[in-house]
C-alpha positions as CSV (number, residue, x, y, z in Angstrom):
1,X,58.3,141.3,181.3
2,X,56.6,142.3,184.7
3,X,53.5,140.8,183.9
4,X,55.9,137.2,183.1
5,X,57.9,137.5,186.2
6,X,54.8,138.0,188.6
7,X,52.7,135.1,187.0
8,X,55.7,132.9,187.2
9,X,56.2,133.8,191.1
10,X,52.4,132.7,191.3
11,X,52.9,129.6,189.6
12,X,55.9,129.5,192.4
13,X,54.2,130.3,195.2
14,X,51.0,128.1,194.7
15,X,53.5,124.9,194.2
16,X,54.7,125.6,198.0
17,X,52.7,123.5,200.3
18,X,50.8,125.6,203.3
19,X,53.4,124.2,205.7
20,X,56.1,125.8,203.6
21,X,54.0,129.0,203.5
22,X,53.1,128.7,206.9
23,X,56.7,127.9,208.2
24,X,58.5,131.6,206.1
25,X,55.8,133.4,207.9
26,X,56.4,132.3,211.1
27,X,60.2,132.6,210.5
28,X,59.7,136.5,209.0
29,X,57.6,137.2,212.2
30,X,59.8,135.5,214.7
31,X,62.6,137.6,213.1
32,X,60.6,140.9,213.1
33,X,59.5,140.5,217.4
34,X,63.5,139.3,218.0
35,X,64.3,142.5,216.6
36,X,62.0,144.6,218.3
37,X,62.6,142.3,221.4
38,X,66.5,143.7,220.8
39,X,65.4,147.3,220.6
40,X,63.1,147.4,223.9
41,X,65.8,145.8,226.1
42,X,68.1,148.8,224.9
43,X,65.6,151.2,225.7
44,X,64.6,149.4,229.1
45,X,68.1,149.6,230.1
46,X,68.5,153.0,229.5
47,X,65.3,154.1,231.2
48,X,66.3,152.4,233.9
49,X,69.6,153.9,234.2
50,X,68.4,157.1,233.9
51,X,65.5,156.5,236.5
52,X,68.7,155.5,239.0
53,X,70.8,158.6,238.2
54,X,67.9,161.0,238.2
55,X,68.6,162.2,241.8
56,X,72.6,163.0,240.7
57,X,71.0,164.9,237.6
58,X,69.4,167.1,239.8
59,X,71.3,167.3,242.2
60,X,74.3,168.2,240.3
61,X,73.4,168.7,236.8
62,X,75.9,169.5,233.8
63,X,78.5,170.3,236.0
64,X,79.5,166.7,236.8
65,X,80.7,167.0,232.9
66,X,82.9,169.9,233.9
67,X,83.9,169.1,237.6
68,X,87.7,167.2,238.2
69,X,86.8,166.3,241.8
70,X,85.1,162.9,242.9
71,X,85.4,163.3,246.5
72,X,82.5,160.8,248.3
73,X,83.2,163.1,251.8
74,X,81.9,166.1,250.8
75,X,79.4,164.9,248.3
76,X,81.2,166.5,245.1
77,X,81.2,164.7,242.0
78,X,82.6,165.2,238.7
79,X,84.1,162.5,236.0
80,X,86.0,165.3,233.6
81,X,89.0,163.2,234.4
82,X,86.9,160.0,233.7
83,X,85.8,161.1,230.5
84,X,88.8,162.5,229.3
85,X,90.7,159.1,230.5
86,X,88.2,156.8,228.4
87,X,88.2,159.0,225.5
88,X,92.1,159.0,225.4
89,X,93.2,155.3,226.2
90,X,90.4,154.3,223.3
91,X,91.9,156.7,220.7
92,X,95.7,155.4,221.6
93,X,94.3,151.8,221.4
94,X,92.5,152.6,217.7
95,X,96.0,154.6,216.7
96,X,98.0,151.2,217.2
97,X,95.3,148.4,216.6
98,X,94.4,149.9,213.0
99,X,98.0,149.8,211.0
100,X,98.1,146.5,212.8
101,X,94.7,144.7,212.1
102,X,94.9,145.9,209.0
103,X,97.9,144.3,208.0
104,X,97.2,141.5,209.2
105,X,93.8,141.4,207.3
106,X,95.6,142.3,204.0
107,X,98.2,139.1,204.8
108,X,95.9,136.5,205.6
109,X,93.5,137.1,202.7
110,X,95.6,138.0,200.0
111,X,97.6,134.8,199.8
112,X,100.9,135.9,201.3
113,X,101.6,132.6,203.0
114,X,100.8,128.8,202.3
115,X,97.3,127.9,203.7
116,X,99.5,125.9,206.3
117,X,100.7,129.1,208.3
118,X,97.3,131.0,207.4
119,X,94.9,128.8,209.6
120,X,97.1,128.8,212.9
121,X,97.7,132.4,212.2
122,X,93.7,133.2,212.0
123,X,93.0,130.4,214.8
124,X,95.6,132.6,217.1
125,X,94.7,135.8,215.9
126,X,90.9,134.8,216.9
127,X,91.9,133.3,220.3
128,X,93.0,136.9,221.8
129,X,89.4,137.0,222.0
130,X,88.8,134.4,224.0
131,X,91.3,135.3,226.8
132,X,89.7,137.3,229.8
133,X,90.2,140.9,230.8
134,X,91.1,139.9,233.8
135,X,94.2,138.1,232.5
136,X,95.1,140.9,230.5
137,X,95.2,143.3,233.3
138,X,97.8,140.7,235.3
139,X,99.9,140.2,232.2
140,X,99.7,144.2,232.3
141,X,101.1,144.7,235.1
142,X,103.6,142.2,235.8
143,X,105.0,142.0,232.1
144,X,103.7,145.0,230.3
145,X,103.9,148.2,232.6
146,X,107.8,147.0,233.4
147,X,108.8,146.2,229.8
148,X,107.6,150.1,228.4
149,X,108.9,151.6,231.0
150,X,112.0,152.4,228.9
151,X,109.8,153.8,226.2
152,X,108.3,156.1,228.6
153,X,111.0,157.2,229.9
154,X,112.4,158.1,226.8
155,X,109.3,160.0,226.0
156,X,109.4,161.9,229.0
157,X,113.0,162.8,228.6
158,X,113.0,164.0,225.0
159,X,109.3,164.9,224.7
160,X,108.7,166.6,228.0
161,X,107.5,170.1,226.3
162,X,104.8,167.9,224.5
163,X,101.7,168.0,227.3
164,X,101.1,164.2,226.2
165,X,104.1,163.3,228.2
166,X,105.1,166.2,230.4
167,X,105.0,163.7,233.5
168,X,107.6,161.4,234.0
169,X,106.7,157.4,234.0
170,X,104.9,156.4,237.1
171,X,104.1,152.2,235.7
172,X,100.2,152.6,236.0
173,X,98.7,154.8,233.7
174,X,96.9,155.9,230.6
175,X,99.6,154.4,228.0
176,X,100.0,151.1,229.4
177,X,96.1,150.7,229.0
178,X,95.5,152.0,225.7
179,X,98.3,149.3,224.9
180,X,95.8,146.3,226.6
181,X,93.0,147.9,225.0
182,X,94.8,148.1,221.3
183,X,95.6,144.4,222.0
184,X,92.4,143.0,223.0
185,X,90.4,145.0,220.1
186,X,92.5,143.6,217.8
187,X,90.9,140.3,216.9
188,X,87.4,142.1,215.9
189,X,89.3,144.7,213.9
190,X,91.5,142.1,212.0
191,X,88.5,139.4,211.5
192,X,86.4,141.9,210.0
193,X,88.7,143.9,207.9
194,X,90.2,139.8,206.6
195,X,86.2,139.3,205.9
196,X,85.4,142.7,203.8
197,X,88.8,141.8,201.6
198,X,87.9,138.6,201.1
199,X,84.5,139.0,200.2
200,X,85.5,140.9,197.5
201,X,84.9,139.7,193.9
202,X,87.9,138.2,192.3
203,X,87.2,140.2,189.0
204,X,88.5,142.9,190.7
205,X,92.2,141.6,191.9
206,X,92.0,140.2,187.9
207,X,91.0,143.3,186.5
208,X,93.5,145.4,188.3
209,X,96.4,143.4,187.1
210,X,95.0,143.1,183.8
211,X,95.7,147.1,183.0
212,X,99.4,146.9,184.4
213,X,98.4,147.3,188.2
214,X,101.2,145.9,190.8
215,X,100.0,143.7,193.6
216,X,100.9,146.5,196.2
217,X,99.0,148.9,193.8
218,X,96.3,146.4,193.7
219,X,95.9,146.1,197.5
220,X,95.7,150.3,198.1
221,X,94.0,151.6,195.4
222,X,91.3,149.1,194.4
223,X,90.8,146.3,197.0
224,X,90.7,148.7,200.4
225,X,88.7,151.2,199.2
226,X,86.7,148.9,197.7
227,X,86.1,146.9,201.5
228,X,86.4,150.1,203.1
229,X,82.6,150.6,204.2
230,X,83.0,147.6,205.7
231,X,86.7,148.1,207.6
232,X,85.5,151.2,208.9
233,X,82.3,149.1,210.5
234,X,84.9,146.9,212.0
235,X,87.2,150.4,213.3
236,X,83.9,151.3,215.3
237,X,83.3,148.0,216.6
238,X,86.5,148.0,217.7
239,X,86.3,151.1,219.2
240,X,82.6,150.5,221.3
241,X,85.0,147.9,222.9
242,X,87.7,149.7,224.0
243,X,85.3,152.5,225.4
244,X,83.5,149.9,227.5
245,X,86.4,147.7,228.6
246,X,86.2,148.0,232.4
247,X,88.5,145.1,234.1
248,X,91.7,144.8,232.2
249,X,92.0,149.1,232.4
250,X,91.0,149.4,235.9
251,X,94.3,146.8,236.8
252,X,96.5,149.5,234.9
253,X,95.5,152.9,234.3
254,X,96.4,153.7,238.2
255,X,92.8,154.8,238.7
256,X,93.4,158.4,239.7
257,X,90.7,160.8,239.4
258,X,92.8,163.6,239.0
259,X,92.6,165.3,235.6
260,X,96.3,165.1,234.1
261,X,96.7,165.5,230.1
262,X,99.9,163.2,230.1
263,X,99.7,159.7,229.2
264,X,102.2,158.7,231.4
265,X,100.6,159.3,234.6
266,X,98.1,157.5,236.4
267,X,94.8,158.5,234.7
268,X,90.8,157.1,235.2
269,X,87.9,156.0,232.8
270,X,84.6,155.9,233.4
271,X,84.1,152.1,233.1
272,X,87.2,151.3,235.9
273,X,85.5,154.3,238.4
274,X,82.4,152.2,238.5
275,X,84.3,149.0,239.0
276,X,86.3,150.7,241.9
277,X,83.8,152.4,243.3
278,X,80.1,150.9,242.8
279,X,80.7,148.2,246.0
280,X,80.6,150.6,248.7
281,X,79.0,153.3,246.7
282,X,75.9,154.6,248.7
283,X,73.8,157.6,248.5
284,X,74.5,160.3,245.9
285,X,77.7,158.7,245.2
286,X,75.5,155.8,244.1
287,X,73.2,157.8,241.8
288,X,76.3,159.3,240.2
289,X,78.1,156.4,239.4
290,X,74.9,156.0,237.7
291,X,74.9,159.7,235.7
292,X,78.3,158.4,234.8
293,X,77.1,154.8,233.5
294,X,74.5,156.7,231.7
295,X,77.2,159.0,230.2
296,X,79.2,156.1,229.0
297,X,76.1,155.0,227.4
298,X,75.6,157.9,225.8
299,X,79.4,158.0,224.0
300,X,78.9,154.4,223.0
301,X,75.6,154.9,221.4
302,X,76.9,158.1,219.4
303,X,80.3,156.3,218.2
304,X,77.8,153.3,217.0
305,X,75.6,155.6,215.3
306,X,78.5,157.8,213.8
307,X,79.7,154.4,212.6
308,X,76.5,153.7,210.6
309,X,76.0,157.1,209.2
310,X,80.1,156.6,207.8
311,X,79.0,153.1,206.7
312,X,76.0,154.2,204.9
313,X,77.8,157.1,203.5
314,X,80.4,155.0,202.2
315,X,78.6,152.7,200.6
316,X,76.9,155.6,198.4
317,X,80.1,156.3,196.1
């Protein structure tokens, strides 16, 4: 059978005219030096980051992991809060974002609605992409900050035990933007996790109601888990964004570079201190601005590769 299948590919592959031949090499090697093209830019930027924080690495070392102060006077620098901030505003914006992406995903590809609402619905859903930080952050803080602060009041007022909201609601802060971030990660998280369902083969919807299965039962035990490896893809996608969103979150997170665990108060991530800070930045400050981009390199680089290793593992069982 082996010896059949490679004389036929012969026979194949000496029909092809040398152009043809000629025109798959280029395209494989064109393909091969774009993707190693890809993978030295990465690497250029990160040398060169490094290179420009190398003076702050010295100078300060892992402390500026461990250090709460930024203060440019006396040359002390420290992004704990920073981190901290980024870290938390991403993980509220994945909290909300998920249940809703996903059900959105499930509606527009299981045939919930006429094809009629579907397409504006997608076409909408897709267009929150399209709108700029910039006019998130506005809409932040002239709609969004003034309409939750009932919410956090509330929280404060019957949660105030709980160190997540021990401070009362100050407008600017870490909840408002991990509720821009949720938004504007939405439309990767919802296109992807609509693309893994629908891809699906249909013998498995078919099969599923063929041994009694409700639709519901359908949909949670045999469709998701079945798109999972790719969902989850789309969760870390989703989440790279929100860690590197700089614009939108430094208009409302109140830019404060003191380290408070509430999300209520004003609070700082990495990617709004360098858009605050980085125009008059001079000196060490300068260099550590640059430790810090090269920290939020770092985080982005392990979520993306944690998201791979779940992906691959997935896809195993």
């Amino acid at each position: 059978m082996t010896a059949v299948t490679s004389d036929d590919q012969r026979e194949q592959d000496a029909e092809r005219s040398d152009i043809e031949k000629t025109a798959d090499q280029s395209f494989i090697w064109g393909t091969r030096i774009l993707a190693i093209a890809v993978a030295a830019v990465l690497l250029w930027i990160a040398i060169q980051v490094a290179i420009e924080a190398m003076p702050a690495i010295q100078e300060i070392g892992i402390e500026f992991l461990t250090q709460s102060t930024w203060d440019p006077v006396e040359d002390i620098y420290g992004i704990l809060p920073a981190v901290y901030g980024t870290l938390v505003s991403s993980l509220i914006a994945i909290l909300l974002a998920v249940p809703v992406g996903l059900a959105c995903a499930i509606v527009l590809s299981e045939n919930f609605l006429p094809i009629s609402i579907r397409t504006p619905l997608v076409f909408l859903i897709e267009l929150l992409a399209a709108i700029p930080s910039i006019v998130y952050g506005l809409w932040g803080i002239y709609v969004l900050i003034p309409f939750i602060e009932p919410l956090g009041d509330w929280l404060h007022n019957n949660l105030d035990w709980f160190p997540l909201f021990s401070t009362p609601y100050q407008g600017p802060g870490m909840l408002p933007a991990g509720i821009i971030l949720s938004i504007m990660i939405l439309p990767i998280l919802t296109v992807i996790a609509r693309d893994s369902l629908a891809a699906l083969p249909t013998k498995l919807r078919w099969g599923s109601y063929g041994v009694g299965a409700t639709r519901w039962r359908t949909i949670f035990s045999v469709l998701i888990p079945a798109a999972f490896s790719g969902i989850v893809g789309g969760i870390m996608l989703a989440l790279g964004r929100a860690l590197g969103e700089t614009m939108a979150v430094t208009l409302v997170i109140g830019n404060s570079n003191d380290l408070n665990f509430s999300v209520l108060a004003p609070s700082v991530t990495i990617s709004s201190l360098l858009a605050s800070q980085f125009a008059e930045a001079s000196g060490l400050q300068e260099d550590a601005l640059f430790y810090a981009g090269l920290i939020l390199f770092a985080i982005t680089l392990v979520v993306n590769i944690l998201a791979e290793i779940i992906v691959l593992r997935i896809k195993k069982y």
